[in-house]
C-alpha positions as CSV (number, residue, x, y, z in Angstrom):
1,X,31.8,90.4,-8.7
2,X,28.4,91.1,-9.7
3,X,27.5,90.9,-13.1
4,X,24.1,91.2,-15.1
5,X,23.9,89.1,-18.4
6,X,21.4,89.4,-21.0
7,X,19.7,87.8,-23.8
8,X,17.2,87.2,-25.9
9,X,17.4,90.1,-28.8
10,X,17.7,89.7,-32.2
11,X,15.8,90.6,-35.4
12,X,12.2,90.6,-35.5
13,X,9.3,91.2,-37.7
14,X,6.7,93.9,-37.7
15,X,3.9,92.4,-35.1
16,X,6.4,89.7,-33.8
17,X,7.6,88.9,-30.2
18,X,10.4,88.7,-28.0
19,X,11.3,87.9,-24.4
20,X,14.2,89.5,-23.1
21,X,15.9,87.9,-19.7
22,X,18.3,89.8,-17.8
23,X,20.4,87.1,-14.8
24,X,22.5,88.8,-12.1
25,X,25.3,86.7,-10.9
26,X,28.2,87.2,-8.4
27,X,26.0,87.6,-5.0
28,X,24.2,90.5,-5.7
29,X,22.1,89.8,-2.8
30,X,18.1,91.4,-2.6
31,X,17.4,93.0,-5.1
32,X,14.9,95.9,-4.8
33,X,13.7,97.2,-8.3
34,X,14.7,95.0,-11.7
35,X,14.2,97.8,-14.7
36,X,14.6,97.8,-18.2
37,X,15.3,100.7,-20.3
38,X,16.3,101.0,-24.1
39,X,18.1,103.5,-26.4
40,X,17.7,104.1,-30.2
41,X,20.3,105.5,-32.0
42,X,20.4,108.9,-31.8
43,X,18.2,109.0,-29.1
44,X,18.8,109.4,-24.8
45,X,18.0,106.0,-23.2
46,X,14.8,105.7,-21.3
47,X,13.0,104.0,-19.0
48,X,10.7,100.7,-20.4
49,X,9.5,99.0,-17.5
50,X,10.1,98.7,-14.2
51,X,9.2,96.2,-11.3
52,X,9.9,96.4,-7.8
53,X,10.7,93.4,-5.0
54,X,7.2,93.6,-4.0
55,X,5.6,93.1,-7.6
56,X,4.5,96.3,-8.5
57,X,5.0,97.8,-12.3
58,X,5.0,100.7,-14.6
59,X,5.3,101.0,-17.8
60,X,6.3,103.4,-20.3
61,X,3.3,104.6,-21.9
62,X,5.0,103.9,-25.2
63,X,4.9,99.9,-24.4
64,X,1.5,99.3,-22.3
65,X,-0.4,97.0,-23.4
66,X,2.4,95.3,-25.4
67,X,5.1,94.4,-23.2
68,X,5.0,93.0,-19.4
69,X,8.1,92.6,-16.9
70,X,8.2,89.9,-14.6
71,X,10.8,88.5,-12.2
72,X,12.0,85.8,-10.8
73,X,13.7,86.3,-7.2
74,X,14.9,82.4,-6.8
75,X,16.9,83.3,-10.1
76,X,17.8,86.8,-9.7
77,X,16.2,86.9,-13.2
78,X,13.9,89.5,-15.1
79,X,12.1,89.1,-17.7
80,X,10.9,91.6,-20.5
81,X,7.8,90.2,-23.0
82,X,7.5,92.1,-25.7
83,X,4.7,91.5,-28.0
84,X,3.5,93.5,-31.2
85,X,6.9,95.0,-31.8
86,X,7.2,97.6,-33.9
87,X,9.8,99.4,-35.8
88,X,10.6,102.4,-33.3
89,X,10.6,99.5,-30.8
90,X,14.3,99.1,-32.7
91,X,17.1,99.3,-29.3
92,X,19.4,98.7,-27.5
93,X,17.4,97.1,-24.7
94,X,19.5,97.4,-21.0
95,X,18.6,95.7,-17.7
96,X,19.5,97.7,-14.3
97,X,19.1,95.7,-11.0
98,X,19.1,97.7,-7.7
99,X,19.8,96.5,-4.3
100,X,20.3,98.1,-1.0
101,X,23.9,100.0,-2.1
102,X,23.8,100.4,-5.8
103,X,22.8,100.1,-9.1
104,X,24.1,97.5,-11.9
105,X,23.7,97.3,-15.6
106,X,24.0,94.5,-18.0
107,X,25.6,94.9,-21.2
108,X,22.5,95.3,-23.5
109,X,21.0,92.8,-26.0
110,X,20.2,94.4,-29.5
111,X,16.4,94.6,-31.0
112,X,15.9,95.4,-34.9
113,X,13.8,94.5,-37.4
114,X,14.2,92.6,-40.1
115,X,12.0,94.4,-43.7
């Protein structure tokens, strides 16, 4: 059974950093597009980043020039770098991995900040 586990959250200062990873296990074979989204309480989730098989990204214009995604296909891994956090950045950050069939979701991995 596929599963998706992440880490890498936690509580973070005004201008800090955090890298997120997100590890599919369970033989969840190619994997297509890795994507992070996040959801603020209160709020619908939404897209973060994205990053397909082939290496190409987008962003949401909320997070350029702050965050990058990366992967690592040997691992089944992706990465999310988040730099100059600020408060609204506070979520519930998600991964979503997609292969040939379907999508999977991890669990989400928590983001606040600490005053």
């Amino acid at each position: 059974q596929v599963q998706l586990v992440e880490s890498g959250g936690g509580l973070v200062q005004p201008g800090g950093s955090l890298r997120l990873s997100c590890a599919a296990s369970g033989g969840i074979g190619t994997i297509d597009t890795m994507t992070w989204y996040r959801q603020a309480p209160g709020k619908q989730r939404e897209l973060v980043a994205r990053i397909t098989n082939a290496g190409s990204t987008n962003y949401a214009d909320s997070v350029k020039g702050r965050f990058t995604i990366s992967r690592d296909n040997a691992r089944n891994t992706v990465y999310l770098q988040m730099n100059s956090l600020k408060p609204e950045d506070t979520a519930v950050y998600y991964c979503k991995m997609t292969n040939s069939r379907r999508d999977y979701w991890g669990q989400g991995t928590q983001v606040t900040f600490s005053s």
